[in-house]
C-alpha positions in Angstrom: 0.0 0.0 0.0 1.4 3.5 -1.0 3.3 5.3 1.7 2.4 9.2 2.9 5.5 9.8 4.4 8.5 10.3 1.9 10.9 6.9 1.5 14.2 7.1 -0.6 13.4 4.6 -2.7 15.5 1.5 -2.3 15.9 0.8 -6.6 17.1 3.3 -9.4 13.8 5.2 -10.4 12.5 4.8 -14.0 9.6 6.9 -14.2 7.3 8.8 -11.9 3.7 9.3 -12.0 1.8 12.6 -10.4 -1.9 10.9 -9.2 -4.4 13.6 -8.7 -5.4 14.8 -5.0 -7.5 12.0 -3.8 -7.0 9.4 -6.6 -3.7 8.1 -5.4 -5.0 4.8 -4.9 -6.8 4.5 -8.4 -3.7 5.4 -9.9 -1.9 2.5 -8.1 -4.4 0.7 -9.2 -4.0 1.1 -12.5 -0.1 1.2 -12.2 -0.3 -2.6 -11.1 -2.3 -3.7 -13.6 0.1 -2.4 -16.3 3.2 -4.0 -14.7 4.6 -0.7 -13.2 5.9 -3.2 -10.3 6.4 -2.1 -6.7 5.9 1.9 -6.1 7.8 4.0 -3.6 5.4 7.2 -2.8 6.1 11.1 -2.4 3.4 12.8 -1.6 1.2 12.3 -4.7 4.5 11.3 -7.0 4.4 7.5 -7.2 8.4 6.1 -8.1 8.5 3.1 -10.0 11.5 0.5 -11.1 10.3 -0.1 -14.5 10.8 2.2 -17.7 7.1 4.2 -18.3 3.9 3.0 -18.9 0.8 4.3 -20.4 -1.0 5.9 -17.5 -4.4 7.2 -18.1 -4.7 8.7 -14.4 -1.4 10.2 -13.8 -1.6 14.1 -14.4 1.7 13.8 -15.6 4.5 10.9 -15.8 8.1 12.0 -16.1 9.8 9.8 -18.5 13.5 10.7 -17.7 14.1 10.3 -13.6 17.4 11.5 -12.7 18.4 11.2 -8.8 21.5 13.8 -7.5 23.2 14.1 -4.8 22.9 18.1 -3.7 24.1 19.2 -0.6 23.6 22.8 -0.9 20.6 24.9 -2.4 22.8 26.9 -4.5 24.0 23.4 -5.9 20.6 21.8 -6.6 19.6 25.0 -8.9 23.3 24.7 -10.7 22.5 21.0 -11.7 19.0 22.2 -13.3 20.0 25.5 -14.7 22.9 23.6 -16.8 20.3 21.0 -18.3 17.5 23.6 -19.2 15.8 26.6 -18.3 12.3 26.3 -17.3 11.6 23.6 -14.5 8.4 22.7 -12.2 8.5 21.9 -8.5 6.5 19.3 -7.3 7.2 19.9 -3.4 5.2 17.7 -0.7 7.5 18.3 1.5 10.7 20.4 2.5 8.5 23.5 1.3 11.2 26.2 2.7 14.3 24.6 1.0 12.6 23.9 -2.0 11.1 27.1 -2.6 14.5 28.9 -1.9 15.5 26.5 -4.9 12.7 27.8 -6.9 14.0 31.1 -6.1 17.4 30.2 -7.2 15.7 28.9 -10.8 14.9 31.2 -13.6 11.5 32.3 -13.2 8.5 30.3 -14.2 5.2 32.6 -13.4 2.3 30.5 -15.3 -1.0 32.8 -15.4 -4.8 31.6 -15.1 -5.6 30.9 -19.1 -8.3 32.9 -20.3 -10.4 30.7 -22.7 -10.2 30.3 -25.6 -6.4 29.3 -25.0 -3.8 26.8 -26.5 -1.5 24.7 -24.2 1.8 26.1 -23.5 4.3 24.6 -25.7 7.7 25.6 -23.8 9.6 22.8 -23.0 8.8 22.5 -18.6 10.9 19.9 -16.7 10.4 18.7 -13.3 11.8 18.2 -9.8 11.3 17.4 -6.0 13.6 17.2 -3.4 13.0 13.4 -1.5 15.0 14.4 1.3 17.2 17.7 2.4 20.4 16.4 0.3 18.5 14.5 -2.6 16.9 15.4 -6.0 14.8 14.0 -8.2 14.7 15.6 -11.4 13.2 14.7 -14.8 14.3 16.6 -18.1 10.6 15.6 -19.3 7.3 14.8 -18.8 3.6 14.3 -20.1 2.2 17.6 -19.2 3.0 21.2 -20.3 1.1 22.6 -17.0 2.7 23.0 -14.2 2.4 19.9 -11.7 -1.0 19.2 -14.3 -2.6 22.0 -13.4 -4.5 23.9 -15.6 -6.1 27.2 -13.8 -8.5 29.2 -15.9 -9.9 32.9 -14.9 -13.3 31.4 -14.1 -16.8 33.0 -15.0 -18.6 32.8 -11.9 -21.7 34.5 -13.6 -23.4 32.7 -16.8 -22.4 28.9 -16.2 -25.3 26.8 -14.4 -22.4 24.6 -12.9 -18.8 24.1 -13.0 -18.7 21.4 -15.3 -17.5 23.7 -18.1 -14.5 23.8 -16.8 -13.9 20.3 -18.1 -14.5 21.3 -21.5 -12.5 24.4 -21.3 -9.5 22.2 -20.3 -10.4 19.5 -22.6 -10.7 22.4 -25.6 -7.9 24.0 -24.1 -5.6 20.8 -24.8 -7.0 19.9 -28.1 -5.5 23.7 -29.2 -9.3 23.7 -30.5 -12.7 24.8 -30.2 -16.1 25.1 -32.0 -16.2 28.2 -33.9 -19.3 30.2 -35.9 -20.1 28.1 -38.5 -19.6 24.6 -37.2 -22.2 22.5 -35.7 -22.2 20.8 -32.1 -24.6 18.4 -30.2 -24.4 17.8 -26.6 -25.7 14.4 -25.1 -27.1 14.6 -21.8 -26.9 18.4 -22.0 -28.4 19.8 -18.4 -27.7 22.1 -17.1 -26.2 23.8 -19.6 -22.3 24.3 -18.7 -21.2 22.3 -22.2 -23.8 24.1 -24.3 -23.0 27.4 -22.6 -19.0 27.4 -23.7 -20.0 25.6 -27.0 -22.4 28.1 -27.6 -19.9 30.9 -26.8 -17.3 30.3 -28.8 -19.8 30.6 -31.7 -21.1 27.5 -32.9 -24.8 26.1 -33.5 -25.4 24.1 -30.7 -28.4 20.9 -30.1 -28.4 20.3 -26.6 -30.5 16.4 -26.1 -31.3 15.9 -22.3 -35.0 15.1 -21.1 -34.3 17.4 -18.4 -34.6 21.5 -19.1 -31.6 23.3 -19.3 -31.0 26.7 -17.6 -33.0 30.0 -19.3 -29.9 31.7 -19.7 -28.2 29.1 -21.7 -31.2 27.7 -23.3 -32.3 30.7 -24.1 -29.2 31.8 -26.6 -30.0 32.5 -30.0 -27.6 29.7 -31.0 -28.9 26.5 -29.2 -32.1 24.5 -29.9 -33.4 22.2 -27.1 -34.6 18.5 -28.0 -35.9 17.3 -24.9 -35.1 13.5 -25.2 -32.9 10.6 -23.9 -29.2 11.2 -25.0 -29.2 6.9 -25.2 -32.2 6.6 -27.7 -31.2 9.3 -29.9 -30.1 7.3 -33.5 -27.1 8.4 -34.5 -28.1 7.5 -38.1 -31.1 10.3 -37.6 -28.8 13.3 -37.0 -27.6 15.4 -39.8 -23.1 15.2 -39.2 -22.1 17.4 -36.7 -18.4 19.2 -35.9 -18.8 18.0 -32.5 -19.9 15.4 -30.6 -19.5 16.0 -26.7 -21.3 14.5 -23.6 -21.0 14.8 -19.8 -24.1 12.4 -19.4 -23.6 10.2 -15.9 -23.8 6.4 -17.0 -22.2 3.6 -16.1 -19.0 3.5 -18.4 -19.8 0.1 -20.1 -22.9 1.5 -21.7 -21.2 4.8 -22.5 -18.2 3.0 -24.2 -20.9 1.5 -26.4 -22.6 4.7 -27.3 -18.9 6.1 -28.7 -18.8 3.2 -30.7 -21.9 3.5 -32.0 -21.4 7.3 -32.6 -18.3 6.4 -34.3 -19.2 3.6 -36.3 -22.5 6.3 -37.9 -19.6 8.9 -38.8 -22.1 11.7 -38.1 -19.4 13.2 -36.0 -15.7 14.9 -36.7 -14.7 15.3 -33.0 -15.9 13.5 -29.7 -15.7 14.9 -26.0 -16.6 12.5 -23.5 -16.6 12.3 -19.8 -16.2 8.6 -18.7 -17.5 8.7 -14.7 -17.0 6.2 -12.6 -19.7 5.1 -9.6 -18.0 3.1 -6.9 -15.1 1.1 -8.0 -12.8 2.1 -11.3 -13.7 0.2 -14.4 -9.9 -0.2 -15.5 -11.4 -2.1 -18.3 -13.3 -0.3 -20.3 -11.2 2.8 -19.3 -8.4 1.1 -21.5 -10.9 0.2 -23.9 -11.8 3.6 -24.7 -8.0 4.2 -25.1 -7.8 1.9 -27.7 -10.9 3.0 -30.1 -8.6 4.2 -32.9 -7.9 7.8 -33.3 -8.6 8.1 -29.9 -7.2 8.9 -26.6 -7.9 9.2 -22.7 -6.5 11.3 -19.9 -7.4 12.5 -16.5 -8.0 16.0 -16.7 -7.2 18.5 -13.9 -10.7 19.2 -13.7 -12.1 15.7 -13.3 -12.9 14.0 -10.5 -13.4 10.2 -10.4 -13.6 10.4 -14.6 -11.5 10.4 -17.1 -12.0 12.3 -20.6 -11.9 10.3 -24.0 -11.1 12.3 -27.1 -11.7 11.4 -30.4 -11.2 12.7 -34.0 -12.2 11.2 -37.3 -9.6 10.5 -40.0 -9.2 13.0 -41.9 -8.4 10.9 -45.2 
């Protein structure tokens, strides 16, 4: 079982996963079942032995551990600053040494994105410190965010819920978003959250949900309301569509086979999907979604016990 305190682990490190707050133990989870073999925890950084896997919950894995001896701040800061410039802290513990290390780092000031945004695309290394006199560095990792954070300057006004802050990110990652002229239907739309940043950035928007959504968001000039089960709506009926997203809470099994379904119609160019998960993780059709072709699945800052499948239609 994974381990609060910090441990120097007792192998060379291969790779490191970042699990989200909370999810440490789905991460392991999933870790074990893809032969990651025994884990040494930091705070929320599991260690591993073995070279990287695929991880579908880890915010971010670094691919290139490197473990130093530092006994000095000054020292620790000269060992980064001759690999690269910009590096990330990921500090559990230790928080006044490591932040006079920070300090000691050329800056790295990340702003709240304002949507619409693209991902940063400067190359971002990380570190920690796993005790006073020992670093842990990787030249690079998964995630162009900070620790896999991705903060946004919120609207705490016209959204009927935070959920569309899952789309922001997810939109946010993609480098794309619906834009005026494209069409978008959203499965399972109420309240609104999807519809509202769909329908803000422009596009025609069908929101399907036997539930109403709310006036403000139903009420734009740009959505039209069909008030009807997200599962019984045939695919084959709908005119093609830009987008395809859905937030809809079912078990993951049945929503796995709606995608396919979706898919197999080709009445969609894109797919947004939250997978949620009630009770235990479904590992299995997690990595089944991961393997629909021209698709792929991470856990987004902004999910909770989900996971976000994303899905594009060859071009060709």
């Amino acid at each position: 079982m994974m381990q609060v305190e910090a441990t120097l682990p007792p192998w060379p490190v291969r790779s490191a996963y970042l699990a989200p707050p909370d999810f440490e133990s789905v991460l392991e989870q999933e870790l074990q079942r893809k032969g990651a073999g025994d884990l040494c925890w930091h705070g929320r950084l599991a260690l591993s032995a073995v070279p990287p896997v695929n991880s579908l919950w880890a915010l971010e894995t670094w691919h290139e551990p490197e473990m130093h001896d530092v006994p000095s701040i000054k020292g620790a800061a000269r060992i980064m600053r001759a690999i690269q410039r910009n590096w990330a802290g990921y500090v559990p513990m230790l928080h006044r040494r490591s932040a006079l290390i920070t300090d000691a780092l050329p800056p790295l000031r990340p702003k709240p994105f304002t949507f619409p945004a693209a991902a940063p695309t400067a190359h971002l290394g990380a570190w920690t410190l796993l005790c006073a006199d020992r670093l842990l560095l990787s030249r690079t990792k998964t995630s162009p965010f900070v620790n896999g954070e991705v903060p946004f300057v919120e609207n705490r006004t016209d959204p009927p819920s935070r959920a569309y802050l899952k789309l922001w990110e997810a939109l946010l990652r993609l480098g794309r978003w619906p834009v005026a002229g494209e069409t978008c239907i959203d499965l399972g739309a109420c309240p609104g959250g999807w519809t509202w940043v769909a329908a803000g950035s422009g596009a025609q928007v069908t929101a399907i949900d036997r539930s109403p959504l709310a006036d403000n968001v139903a009420s734009l000039p740009n959505v039209t309301c069909r008030y009807e089960s997200a599962f019984g709506l045939d695919p084959e009926s709908c005119a093609p569509v830009d987008w395809l997203f859905s937030d809809i809470i079912a078990y993951p099994a049945r929503l796995l086979a709606l995608a396919r379904r979706w898919i197999a119609s080709g009445r969609a160019g894109r797919i947004v999907m939250t997978i949620k998960f009630q009770g235990e993780t479904d590992h299995e059709t997690a990595e089944a979604f991961a393997a629909i072709p021209g698709g792929h699945v991470l856990h987004l800052w902004h999910n909770k016990h989900e996971l976000t499948f994303f899905w594009q239609r060859d071009p060709s």
